[in-house]
C-alpha positions as CSV (number, residue, x, y, z in Angstrom):
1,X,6.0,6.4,17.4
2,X,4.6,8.1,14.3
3,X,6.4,7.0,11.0
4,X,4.6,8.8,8.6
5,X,2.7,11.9,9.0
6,X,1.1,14.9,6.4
7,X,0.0,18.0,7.5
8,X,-2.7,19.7,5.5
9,X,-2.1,18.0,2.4
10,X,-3.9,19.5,-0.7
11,X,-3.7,18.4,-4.0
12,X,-5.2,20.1,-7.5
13,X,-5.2,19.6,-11.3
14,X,-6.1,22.6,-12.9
15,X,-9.4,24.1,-11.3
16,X,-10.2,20.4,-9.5
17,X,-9.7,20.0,-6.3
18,X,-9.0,16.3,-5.3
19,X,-7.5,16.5,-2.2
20,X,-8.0,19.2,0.9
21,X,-6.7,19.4,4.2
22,X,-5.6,15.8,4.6
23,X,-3.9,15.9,7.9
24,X,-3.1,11.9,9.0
25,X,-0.3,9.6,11.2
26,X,0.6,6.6,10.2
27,X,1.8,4.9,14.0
28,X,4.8,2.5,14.0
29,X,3.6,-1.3,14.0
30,X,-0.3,-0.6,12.8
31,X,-2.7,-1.5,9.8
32,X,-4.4,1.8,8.7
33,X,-7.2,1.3,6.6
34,X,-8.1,3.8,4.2
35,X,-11.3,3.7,2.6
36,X,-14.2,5.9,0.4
37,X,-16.0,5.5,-2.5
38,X,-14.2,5.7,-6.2
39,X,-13.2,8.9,-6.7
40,X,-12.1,9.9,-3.2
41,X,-8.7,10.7,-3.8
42,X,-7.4,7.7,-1.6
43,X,-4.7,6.5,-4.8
44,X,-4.0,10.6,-5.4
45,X,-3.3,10.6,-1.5
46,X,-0.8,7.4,-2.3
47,X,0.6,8.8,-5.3
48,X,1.6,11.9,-3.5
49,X,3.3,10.0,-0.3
50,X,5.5,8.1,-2.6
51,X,6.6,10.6,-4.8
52,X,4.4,10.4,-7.9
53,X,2.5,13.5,-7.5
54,X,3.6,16.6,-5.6
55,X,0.7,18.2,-3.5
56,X,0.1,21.4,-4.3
57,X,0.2,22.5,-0.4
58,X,1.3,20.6,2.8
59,X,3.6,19.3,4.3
60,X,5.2,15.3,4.9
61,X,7.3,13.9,7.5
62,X,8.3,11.1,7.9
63,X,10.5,9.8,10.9
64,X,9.7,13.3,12.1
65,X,11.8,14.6,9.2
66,X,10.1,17.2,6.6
67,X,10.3,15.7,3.3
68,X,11.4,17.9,0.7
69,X,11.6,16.8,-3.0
70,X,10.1,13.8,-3.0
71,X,10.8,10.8,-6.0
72,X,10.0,7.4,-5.7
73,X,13.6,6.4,-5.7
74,X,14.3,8.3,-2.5
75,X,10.9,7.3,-0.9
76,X,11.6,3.5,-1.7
77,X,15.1,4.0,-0.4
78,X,14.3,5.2,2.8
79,X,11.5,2.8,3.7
80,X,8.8,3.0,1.7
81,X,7.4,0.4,-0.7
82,X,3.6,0.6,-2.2
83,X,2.0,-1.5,-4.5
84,X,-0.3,-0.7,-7.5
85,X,-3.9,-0.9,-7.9
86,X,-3.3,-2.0,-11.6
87,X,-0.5,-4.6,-11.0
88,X,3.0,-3.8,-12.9
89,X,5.0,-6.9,-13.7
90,X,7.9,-7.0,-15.7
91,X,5.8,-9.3,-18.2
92,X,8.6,-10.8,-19.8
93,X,11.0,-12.0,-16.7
94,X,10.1,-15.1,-14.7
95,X,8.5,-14.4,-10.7
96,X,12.0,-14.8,-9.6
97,X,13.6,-12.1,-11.3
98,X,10.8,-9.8,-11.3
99,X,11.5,-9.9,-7.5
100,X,15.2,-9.8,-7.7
101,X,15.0,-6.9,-9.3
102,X,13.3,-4.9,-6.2
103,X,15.9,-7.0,-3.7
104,X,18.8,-5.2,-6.0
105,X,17.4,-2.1,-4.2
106,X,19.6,-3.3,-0.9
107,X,21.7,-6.0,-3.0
108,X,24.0,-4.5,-5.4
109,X,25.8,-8.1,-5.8
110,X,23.3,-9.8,-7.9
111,X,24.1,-13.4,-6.0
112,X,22.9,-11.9,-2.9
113,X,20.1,-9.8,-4.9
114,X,18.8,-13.5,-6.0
115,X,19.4,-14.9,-2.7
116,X,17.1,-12.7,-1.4
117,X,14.8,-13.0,-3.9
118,X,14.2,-16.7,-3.0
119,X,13.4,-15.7,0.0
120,X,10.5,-13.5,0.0
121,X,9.2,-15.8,-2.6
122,X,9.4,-18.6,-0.3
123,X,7.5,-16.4,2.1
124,X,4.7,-15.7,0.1
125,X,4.4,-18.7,-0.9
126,X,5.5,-18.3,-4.9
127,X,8.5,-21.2,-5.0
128,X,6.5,-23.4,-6.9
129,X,6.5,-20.6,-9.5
130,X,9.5,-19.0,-9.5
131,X,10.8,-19.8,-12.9
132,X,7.1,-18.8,-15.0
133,X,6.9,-15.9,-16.9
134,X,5.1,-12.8,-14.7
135,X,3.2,-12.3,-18.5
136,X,1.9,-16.1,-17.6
137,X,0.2,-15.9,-14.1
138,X,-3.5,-15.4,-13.0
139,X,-4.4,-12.1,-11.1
140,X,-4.1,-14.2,-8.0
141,X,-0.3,-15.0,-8.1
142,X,0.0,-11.3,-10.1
143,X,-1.2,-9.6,-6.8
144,X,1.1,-12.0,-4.7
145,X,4.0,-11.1,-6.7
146,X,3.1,-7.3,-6.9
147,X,3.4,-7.7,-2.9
148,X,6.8,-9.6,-3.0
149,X,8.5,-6.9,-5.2
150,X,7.8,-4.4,-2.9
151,X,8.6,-6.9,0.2
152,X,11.7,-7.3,-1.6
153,X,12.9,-4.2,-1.7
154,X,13.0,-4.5,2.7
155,X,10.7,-1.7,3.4
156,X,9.7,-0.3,7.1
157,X,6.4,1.3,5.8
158,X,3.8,-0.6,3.2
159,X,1.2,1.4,1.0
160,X,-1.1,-1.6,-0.4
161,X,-3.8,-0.6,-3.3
162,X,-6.3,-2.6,-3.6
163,X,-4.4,-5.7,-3.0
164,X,-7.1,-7.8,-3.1
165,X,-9.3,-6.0,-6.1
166,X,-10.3,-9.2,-8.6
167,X,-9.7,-12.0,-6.2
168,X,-12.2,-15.0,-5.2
169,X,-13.2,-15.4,-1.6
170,X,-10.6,-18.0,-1.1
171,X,-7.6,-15.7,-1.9
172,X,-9.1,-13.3,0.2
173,X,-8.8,-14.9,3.0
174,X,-4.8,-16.1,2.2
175,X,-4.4,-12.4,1.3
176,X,-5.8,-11.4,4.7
177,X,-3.6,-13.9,5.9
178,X,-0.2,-12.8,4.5
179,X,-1.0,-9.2,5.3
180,X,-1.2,-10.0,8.5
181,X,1.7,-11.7,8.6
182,X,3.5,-8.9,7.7
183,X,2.4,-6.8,10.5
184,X,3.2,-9.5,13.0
185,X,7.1,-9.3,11.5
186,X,7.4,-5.8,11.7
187,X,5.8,-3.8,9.0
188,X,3.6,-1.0,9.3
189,X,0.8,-1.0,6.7
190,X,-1.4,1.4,5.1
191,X,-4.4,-0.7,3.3
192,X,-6.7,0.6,0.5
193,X,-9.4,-1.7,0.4
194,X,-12.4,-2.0,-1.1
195,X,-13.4,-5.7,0.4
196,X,-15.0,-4.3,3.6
197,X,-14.0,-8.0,5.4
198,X,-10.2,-7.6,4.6
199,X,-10.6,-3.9,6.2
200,X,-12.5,-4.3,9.5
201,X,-10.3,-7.8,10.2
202,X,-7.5,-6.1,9.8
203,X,-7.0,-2.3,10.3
204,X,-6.1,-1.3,13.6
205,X,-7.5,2.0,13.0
206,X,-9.8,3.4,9.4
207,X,-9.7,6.8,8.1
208,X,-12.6,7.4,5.3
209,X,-11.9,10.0,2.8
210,X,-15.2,11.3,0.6
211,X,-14.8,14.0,-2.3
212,X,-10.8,14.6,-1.2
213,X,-11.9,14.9,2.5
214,X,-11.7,13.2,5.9
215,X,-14.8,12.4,7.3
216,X,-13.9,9.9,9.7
217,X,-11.1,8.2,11.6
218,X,-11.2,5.7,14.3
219,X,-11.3,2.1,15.5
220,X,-13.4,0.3,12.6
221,X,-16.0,-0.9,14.9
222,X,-16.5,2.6,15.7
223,X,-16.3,4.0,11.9
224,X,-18.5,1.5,10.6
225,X,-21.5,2.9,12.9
226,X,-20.7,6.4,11.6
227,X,-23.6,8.1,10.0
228,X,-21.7,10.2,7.9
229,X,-19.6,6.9,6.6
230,X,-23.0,5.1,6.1
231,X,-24.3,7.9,3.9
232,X,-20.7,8.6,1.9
233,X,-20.2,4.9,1.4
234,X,-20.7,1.4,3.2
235,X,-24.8,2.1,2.7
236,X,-27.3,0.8,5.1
């Protein structure tokens, strides 16, 4: 099944030209990497699915639906939860009511809301911290608690940015972990990665864009031996 899907997608500021002709699926149950050097377009691409930008042509459906008007309130309400390249905590609230506050998306009562919220941290692994100040955490725990708002908020489709930007090799490897995780319970990812282990481990399929283009998409075994990917951006 095909959750998410854009149809020539093209997105400009002025007389630049970030995005052209993106035309991509997102399949039910999979981890699609996406991937290209700075400047590719890959967070304009995000910014656009979730309602932040509107594309100046194309179309998005998702669950075969054309989506019309798109704001981040209706996208995260329907399904869809991203995180931010440049985490966003609410500095001066402690883990746990950072992440009740994206569980009040589903939770109106805030009892439940909390509730909730003590779950997903205990999933990722942030109990020990729940009562420290977000403004009071290392990038580390700051990326695992960018994650558990959006977890919070019970989405069917996950848009990651750079979720693993800043870490050391041993958080790596318990990011790759939990991300995992996640897949195995039922989310459908979409990774931008720039730590090429974390990609090839775990994308089911890659799609590379260069200078607001796609110039490849396949299994990552396959992508990785592309010539025009080697030139654009993993290097010899």
């Amino acid at each position: 099944m095909v959750l998410l899907e854009t149809r020539n997608i093209e997105k400009r500021f002025g007389g630049l030209q970030v995005l052209r002709d993106i035309s991509l699926e997102v399949r039910k149950g999979e981890i699609l990497g996406l991937i290209g050097p700075n400047g590719a377009g890959k967070t304009s691409l995000f910014n656009i699915l979730t309602g932040f930008l509107k594309p100046t042509a194309g179309e998005i459906y998702y669950k075969g639906k054309l989506w019309k008007e798109i704001t981040p309130e209706k996208m995260c309400a329907s399904g869809i939860a991203r995180t931010f390249q440049v985490v966003k905590p609410l500095n001066g609230l402690t883990v746990l009511e950072n992440i009740t506050v994206g569980s009040l998306l589903k939770y109106r009562n805030l009892r439940l809301a909390m509730r909730k919220a003590y779950e997903v941290a205990e999933y990722l692994d942030l109990l020990e911290h729940k009562n420290k100040l977000a403004a009071s955490l290392p990038i580390g725990l700051r990326k695992k608690l960018e994650i558990a708002k959006s977890i919070a908020t019970e989405p069917e489709l996950l848009l990651l940015d750079e979720p693993m930007g800043g870490l050391n090799s041993g958080e790596v490897e318990e990011m790759i972990r939990l991300v995992r995780q996640f897949r195995d319970n039922g989310l459908t990812i979409v990774l931008v990665e720039h730590v090429m282990k974390a990609v090839m481990d775990l994308s089911d399929r890659v799609l590379v864009l260069n200078q607001g283009t796609i110039i490849a998409n396949g299994k990552p075994e396959e992508v990785s031996r592309d010539p025009a990917v080697i030139a654009a951006y993993l290097g010899e």
